[in-house]
C-alpha positions as CSV (number, residue, x, y, z in Angstrom):
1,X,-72.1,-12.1,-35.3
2,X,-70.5,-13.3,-31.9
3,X,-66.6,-13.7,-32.1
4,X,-64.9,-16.8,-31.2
5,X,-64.3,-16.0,-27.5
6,X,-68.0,-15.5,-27.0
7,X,-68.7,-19.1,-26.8
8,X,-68.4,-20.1,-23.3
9,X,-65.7,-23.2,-23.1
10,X,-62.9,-20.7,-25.1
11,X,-64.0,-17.8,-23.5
12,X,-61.8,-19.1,-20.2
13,X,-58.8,-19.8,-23.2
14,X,-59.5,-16.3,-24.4
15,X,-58.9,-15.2,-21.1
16,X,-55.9,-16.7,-20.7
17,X,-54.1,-16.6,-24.0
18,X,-55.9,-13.0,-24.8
19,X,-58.1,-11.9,-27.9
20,X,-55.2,-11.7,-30.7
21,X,-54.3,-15.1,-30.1
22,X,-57.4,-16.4,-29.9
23,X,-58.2,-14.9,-33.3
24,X,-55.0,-16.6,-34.7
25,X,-56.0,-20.0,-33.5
26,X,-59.7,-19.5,-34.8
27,X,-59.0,-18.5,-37.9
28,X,-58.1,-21.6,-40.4
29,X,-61.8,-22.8,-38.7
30,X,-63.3,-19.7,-39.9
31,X,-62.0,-20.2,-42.9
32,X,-63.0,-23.6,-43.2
33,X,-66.5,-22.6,-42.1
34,X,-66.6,-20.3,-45.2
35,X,-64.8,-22.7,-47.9
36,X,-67.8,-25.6,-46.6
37,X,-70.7,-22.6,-47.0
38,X,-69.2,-21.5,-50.6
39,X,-68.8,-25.4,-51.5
40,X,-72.7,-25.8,-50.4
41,X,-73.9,-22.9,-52.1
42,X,-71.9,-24.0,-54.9
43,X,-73.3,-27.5,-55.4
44,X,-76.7,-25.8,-54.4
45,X,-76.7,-23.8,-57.4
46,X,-75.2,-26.7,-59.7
47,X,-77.7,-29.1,-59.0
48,X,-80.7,-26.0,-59.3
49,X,-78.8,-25.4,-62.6
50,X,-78.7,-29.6,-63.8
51,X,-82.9,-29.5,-62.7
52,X,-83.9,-26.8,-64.2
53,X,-82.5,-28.0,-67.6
54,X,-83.4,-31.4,-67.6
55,X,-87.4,-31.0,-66.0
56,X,-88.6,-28.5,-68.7
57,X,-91.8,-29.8,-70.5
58,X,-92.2,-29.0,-73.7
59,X,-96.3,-28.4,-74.8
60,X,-95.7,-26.2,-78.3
61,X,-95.8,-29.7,-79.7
């Protein structure tokens, strides 16, 4: 995975400011970027959950 001064506009702020500050600017995105891919996943799963319930046809009858 590339790090944060890999993408080419803040590569020229990661030059300037260095890598450890970089990091500490980058990181509440990064950990936005992970609470939006667990909130996906999460409501993903739910609504998997809620369809798999609620479309089961029932032929023993």
């Amino acid at each position: 995975m590339a790090g944060v001064c890999d993408v080419p506009v803040i590569s020229t702020v990661c030059d300037k400011v260095g890598e450890g500050a970089a990091s500490l600017i980058s990181a509440p995105f990064d950990w936005l970027a992970q609470a939006v891919g667990g909130a996906a996943q999460w409501m993903f799963e739910g609504v998997w959950a809620l369809f798999d319930t609620t479309t089961l046809v029932d032929i023993t009858e």
